[in-house]
MARKOL-360341 format. One record per residue (C-alpha): residue in one letter; y, z, x. Coordinates in pm, whole numbers, m for minus. Last residue first. Layout:
<recs>
@resn A; c2 Y; c3 Z; c1 X
...
</recs>
This chain:
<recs>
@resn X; c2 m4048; c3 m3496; c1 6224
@resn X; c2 m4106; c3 m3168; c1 6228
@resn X; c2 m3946; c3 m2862; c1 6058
@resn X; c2 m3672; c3 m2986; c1 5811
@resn X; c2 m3852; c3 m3200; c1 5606
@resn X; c2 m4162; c3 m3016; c1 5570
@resn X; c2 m3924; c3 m2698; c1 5505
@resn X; c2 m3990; c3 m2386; c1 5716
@resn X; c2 m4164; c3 m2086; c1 5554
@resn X; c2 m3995; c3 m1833; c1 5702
@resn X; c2 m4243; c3 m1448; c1 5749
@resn X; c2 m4032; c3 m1153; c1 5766
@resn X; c2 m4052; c3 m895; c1 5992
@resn X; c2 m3821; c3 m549; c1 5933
@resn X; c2 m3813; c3 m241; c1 6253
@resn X; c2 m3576; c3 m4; c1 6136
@resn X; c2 m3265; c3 193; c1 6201
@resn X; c2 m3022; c3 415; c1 5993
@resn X; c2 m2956; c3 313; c1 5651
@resn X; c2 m3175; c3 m9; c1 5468
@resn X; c2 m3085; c3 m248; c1 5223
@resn X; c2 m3307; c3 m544; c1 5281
@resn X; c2 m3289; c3 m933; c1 5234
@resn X; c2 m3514; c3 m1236; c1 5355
@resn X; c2 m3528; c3 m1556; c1 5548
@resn X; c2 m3260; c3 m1748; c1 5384
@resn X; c2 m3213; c3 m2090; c1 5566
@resn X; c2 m2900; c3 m2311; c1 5663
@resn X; c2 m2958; c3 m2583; c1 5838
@resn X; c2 m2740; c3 m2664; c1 6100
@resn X; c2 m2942; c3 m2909; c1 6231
@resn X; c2 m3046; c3 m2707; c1 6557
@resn X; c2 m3147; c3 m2481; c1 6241
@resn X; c2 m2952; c3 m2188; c1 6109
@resn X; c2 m3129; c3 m1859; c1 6028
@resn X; c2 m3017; c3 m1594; c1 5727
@resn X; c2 m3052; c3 m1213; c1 5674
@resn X; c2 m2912; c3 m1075; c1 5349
@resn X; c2 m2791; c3 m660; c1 5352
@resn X; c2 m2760; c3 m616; c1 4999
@resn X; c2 m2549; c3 m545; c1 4736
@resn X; c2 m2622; c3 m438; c1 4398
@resn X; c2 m2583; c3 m94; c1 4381
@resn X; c2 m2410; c3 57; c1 4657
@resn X; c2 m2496; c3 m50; c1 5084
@resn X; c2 m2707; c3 207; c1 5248
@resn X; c2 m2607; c3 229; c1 5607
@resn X; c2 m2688; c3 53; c1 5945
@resn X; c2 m2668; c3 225; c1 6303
@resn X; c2 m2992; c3 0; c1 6432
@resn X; c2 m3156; c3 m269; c1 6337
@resn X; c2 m3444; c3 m456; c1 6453
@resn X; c2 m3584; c3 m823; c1 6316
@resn X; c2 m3908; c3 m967; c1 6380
@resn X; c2 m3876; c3 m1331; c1 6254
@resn X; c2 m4259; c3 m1452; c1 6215
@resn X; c2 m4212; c3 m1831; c1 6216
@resn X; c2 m4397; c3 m2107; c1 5983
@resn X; c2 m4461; c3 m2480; c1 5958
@resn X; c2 m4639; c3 m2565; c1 6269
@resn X; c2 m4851; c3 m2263; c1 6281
@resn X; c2 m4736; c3 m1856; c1 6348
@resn X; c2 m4448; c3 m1879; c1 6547
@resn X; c2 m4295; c3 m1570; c1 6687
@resn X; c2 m3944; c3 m1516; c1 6693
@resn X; c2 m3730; c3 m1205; c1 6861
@resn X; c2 m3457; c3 m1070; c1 6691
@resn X; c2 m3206; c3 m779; c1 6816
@resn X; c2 m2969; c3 m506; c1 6683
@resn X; c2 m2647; c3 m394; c1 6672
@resn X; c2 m2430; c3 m128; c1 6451
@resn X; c2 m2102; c3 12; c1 6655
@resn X; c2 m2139; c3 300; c1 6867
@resn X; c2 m2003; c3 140; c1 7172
@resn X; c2 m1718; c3 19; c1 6926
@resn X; c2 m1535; c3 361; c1 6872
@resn X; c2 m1246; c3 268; c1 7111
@resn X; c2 m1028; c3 565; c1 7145
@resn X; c2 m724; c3 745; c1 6956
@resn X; c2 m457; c3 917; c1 7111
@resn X; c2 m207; c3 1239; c1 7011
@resn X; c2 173; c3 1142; c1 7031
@resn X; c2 390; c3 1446; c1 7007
@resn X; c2 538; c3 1582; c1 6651
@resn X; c2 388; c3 1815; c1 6697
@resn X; c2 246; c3 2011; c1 7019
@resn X; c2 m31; c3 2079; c1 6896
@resn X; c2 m311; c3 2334; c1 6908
@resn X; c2 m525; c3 2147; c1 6670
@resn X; c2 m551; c3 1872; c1 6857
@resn X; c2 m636; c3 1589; c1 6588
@resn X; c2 m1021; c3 1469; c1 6696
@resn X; c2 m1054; c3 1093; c1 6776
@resn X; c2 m1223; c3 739; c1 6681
@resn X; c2 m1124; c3 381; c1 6645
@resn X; c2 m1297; c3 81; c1 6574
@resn X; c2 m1528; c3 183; c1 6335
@resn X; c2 m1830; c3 m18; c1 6167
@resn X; c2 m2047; c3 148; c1 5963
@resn X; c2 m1852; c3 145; c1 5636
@resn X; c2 m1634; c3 402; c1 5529
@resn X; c2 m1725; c3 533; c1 5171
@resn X; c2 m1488; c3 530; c1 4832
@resn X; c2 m1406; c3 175; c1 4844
@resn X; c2 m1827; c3 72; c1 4817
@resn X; c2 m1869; c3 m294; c1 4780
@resn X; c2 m1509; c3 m355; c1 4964
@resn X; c2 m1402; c3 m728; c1 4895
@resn X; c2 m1299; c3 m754; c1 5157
@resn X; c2 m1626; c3 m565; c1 5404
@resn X; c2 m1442; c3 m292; c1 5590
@resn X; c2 m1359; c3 m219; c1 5958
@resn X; c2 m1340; c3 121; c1 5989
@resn X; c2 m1012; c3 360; c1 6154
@resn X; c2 m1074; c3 713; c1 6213
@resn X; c2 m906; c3 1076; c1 6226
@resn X; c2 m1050; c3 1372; c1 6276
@resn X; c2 m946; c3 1712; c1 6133
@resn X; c2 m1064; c3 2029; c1 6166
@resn X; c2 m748; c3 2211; c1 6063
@resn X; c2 m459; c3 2013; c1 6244
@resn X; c2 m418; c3 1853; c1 5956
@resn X; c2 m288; c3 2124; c1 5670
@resn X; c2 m307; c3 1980; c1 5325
@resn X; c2 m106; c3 2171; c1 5070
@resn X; c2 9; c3 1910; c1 4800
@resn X; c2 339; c3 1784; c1 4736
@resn X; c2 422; c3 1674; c1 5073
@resn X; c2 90; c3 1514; c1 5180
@resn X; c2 216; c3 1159; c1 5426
@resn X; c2 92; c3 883; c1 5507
@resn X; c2 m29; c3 715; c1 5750
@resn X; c2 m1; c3 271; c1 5849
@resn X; c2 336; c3 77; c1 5991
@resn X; c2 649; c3 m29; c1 5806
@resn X; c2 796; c3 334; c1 5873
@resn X; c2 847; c3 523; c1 5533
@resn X; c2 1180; c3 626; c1 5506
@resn X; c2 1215; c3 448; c1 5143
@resn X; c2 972; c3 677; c1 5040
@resn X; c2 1261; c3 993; c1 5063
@resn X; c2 1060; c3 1185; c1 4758
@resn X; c2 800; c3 1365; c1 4939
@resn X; c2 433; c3 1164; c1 4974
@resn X; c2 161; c3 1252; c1 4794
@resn X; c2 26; c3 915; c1 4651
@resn X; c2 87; c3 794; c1 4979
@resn X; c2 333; c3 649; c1 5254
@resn X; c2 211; c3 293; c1 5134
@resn X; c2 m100; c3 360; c1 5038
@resn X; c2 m221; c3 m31; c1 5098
@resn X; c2 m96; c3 m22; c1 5487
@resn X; c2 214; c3 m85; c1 5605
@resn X; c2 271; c3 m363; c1 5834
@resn X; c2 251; c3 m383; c1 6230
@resn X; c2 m98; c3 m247; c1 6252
@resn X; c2 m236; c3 m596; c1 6066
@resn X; c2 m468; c3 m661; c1 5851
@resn X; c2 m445; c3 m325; c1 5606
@resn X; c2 m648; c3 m46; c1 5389
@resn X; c2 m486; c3 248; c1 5286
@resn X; c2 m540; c3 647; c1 5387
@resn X; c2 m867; c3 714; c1 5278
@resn X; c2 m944; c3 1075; c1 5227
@resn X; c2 m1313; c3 1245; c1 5315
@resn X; c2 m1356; c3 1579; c1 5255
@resn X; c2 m1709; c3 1747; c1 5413
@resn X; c2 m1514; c3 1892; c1 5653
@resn X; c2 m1207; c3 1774; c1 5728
@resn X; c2 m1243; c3 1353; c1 5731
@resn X; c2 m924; c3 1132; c1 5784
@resn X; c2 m950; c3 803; c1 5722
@resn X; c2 m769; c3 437; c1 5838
@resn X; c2 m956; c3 58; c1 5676
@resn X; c2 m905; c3 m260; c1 5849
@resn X; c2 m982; c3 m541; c1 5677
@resn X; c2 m1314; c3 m803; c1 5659
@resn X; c2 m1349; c3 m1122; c1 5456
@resn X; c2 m1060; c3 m1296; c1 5656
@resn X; c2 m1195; c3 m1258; c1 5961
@resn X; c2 m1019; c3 m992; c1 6181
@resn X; c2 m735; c3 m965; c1 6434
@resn X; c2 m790; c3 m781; c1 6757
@resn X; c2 m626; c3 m402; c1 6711
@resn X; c2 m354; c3 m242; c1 6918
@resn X; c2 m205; c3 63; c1 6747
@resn X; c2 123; c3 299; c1 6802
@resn X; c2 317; c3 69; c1 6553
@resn X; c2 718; c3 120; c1 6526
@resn X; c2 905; c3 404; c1 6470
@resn X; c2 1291; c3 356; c1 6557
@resn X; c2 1476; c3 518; c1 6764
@resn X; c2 1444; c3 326; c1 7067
@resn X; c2 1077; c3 296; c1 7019
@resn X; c2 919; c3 603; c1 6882
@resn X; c2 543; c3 560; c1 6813
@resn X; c2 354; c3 493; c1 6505
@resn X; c2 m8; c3 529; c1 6394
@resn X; c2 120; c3 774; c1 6099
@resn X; c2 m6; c3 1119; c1 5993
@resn X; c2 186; c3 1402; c1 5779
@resn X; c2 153; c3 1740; c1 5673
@resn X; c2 139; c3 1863; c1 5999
@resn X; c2 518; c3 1768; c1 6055
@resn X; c2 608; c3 2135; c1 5869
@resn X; c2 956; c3 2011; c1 5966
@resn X; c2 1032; c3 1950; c1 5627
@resn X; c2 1286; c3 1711; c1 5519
@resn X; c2 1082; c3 1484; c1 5362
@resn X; c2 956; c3 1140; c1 5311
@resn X; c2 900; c3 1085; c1 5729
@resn X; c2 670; c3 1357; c1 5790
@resn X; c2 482; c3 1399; c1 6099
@resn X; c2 170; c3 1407; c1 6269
@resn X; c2 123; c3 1152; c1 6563
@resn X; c2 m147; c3 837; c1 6639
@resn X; c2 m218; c3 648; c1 6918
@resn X; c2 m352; c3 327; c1 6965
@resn X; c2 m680; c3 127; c1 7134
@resn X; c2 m917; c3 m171; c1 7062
@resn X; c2 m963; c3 m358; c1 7356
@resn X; c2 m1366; c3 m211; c1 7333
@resn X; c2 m1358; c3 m357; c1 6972
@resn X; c2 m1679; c3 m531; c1 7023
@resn X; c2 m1502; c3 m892; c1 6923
@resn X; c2 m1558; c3 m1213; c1 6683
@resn X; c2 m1613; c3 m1035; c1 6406
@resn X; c2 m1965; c3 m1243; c1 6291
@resn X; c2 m2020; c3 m1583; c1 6404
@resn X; c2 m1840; c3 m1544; c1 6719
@resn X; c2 m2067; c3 m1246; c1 6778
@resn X; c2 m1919; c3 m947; c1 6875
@resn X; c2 m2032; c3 m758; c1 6573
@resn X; c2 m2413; c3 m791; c1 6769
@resn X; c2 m2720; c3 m928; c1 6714
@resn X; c2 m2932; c3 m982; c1 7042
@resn X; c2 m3175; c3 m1315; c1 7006
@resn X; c2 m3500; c3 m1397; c1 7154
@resn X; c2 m3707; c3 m1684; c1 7171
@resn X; c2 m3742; c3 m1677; c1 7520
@resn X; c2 m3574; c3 m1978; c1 7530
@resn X; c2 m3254; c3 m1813; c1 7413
@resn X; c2 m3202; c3 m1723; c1 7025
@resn X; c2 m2800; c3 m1671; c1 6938
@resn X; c2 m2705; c3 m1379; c1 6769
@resn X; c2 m2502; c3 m1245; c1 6461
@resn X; c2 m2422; c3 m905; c1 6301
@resn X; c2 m2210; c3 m859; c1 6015
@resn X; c2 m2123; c3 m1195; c1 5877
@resn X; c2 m1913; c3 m1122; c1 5558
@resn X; c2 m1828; c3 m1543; c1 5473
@resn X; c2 m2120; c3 m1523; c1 5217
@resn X; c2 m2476; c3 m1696; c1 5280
@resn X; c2 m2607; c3 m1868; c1 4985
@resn X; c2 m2869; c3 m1824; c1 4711
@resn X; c2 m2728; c3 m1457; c1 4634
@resn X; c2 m2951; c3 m1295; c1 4446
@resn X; c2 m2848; c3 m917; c1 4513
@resn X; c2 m2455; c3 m954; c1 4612
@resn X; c2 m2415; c3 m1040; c1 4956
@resn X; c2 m2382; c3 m832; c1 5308
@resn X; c2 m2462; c3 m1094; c1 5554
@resn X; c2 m2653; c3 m1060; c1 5848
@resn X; c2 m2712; c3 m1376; c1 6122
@resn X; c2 m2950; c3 m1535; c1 6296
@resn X; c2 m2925; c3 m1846; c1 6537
@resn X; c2 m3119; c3 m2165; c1 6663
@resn X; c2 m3420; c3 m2206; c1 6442
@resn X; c2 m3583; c3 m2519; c1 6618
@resn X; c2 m3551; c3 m2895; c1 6417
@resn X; c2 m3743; c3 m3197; c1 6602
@resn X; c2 m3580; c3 m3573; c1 6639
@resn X; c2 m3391; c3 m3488; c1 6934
@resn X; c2 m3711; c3 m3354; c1 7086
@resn X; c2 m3827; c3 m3721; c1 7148
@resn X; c2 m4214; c3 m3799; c1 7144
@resn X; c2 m4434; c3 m3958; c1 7443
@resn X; c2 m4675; c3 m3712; c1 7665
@resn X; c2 m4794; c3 m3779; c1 7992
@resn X; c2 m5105; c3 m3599; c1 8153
@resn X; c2 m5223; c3 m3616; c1 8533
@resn X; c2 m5521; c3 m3497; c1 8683
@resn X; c2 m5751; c3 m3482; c1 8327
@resn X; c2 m6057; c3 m3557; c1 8511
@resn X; c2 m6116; c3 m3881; c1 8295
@resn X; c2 m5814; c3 m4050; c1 8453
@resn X; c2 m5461; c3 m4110; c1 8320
@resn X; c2 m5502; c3 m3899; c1 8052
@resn X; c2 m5319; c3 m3882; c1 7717
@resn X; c2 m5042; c3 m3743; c1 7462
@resn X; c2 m4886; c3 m3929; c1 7180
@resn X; c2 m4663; c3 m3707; c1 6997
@resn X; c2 m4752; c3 m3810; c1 6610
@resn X; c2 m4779; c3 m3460; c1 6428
@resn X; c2 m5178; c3 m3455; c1 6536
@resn X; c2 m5117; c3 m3514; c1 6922
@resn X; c2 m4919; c3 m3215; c1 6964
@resn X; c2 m4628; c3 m3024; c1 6911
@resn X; c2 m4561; c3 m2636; c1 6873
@resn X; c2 m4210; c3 m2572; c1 6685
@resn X; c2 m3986; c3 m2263; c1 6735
@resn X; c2 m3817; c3 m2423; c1 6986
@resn X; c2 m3984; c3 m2702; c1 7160
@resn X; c2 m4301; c3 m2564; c1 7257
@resn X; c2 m4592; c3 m2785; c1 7390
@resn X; c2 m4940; c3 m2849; c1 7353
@resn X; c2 m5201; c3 m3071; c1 7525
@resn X; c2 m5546; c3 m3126; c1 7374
@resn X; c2 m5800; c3 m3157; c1 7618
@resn X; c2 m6140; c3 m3360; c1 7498
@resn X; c2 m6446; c3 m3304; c1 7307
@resn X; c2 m6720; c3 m3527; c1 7145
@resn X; c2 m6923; c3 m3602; c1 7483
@resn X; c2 m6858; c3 m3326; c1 7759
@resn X; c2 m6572; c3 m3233; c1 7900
@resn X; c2 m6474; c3 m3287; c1 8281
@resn X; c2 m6340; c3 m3011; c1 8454
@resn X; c2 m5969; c3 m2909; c1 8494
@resn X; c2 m5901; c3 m2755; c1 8852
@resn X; c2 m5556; c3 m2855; c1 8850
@resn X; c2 m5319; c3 m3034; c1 8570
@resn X; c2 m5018; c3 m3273; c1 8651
@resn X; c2 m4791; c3 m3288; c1 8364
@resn X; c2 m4574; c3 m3621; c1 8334
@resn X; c2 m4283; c3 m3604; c1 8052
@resn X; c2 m4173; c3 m3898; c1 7858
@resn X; c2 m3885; c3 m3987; c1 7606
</recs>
């Protein structure tokens, strides 16, 4: 491997010094000292050729977010955000990421209705279900893109300051973990096959400052009793009615957590990865948010950890392994 570089307006040194070409390949700088041959063809420094193959060199490629235990030596299957570094050097993390969800959730759609399907009462704002009526029968109101296996859906209702968690589930077309609820009347076996729930023996009006949400959660959930930061559907319940009408629920991923990366080497052996975030949340006791980079030998390296809410600015310093780094 060879590449010709034709300099202009280069003087001549004097004794004891000469030009030193460098390159970037990457995040690695070569020249002469790492074994890349470089020279002139004439002592005015016209033309330059350098010999060395790039194939045999290791760049950070990609970065990725993990939410791990504190400790953890190696990268869990809950990618959160993920980007790929262009030749700039910079990388945009997003949920979107193959690497990490796989979508932006801007497909994601549904609509939701209050009613009661355990009881007899037609008080239908005690009730909630993503379902619509098709031919008689309810089926599922939502359309959702299908998620890793280490992350679930997760529907909540918030009035107030209250937050309630109406089950967890993969799929719209199945019930969710509540099944029609802890509070449901006594006809369960009318439950649609699709997530809600139902409040029959308790007094919980929903058209009282209500909105209703679906998250994606981390499986296995660090922190059940919170939504995490990622939701995929959003509205307000009308509180005006009519009931037992369909009411709809948007996309929520413009909001969605992102952020971006941008590298900055610092000698042959070490990076400065600046890393931004923005719309994260504290993570419970004992988890945190673990950043890792994968080489063009898919490498696998920890660069640091945090557990930060809101946004922030974080630059950690990777020592890159001798045998890893140049060759």
């Amino acid at each position: 491997y060879q590449r010709r570089v034709r300099g202009r307006n280069m003087h001549r040194l004097t004794l004891f010094f000469t030009y030193l070409l460098c390159f970037l390949h990457g995040t690695n700088t070569l020249s002469d000292n790492i074994g890349v041959n470089f020279y002139f063809d004439d002592m005015v420094g016209n033309y330059c050729c350098c010999d060395g193959n790039p194939n045999e060199l290791t760049a950070i490629s990609e970065l990725y977010i993990t939410i791990d235990r504190v400790g953890a030596t190696s990268p869990s299957s809950s990618v959160f955000l993920a980007g790929t570094y262009d030749e700039f050097n910079r990388a945009e993390l997003s949920v979107a990421d193959p690497a990490a969800l796989n979508t932006n959730f801007s497909t994601a759609t549904g609509n939701f209705s209050l009613f009661v399907f355990t009881s007899s009462t037609t008080n239908y704002t005690s009730g909630i279900w993503f379902a619509k009526n098709q031919s008689g029968v309810p089926v599922s109101s939502l359309i959702l893109p299908p998620l890793p296996a280490s992350w679930i859906y997760e529907a909540w209702i918030e009035q107030g300051e209250e937050l309630t968690s109406l089950g967890t589930f993969r799929s719209p077309n199945q019930k969710d973990s509540n099944g029609p609820g802890p509070f449901a009347g006594p006809n369960l076996q009318a439950a649609p096959a699709v997530p809600g729930e139902d409040f029959v023996t308790i007094t919980k009006n929903l058209t009282y400052n209500t909105t209703v949400f679906v998250t994606v959660e981390p499986f296995p959930d660090n922190d059940p009793s919170t939504p995490f930061a990622i939701t995929a559907l959003f509205a307000v319940v009308n509180q005006g009615g009519p009931y037992p009408e369909l009411q709809e629920i948007f996309s929520f991923g413009f909001a969605n957590p992102h952020g971006a990366s941008q590298l900055q080497i610092v000698d042959l052996y070490s990076v400065e990865i600046y890393v931004e975030v923005v719309g994260f949340e504290l993570l419970n006791s004992g988890y945190q948010y673990h950043v890792w980079a994968t080489t063009t030998k898919n490498e696998t390296l920890a660069v640091g950890t945090f557990n930060e809410e809101g946004s922030r600015q974080l630059k950690f310093i990777l020592d890159l392994p001798e045998s890893g780094a140049i060759y």
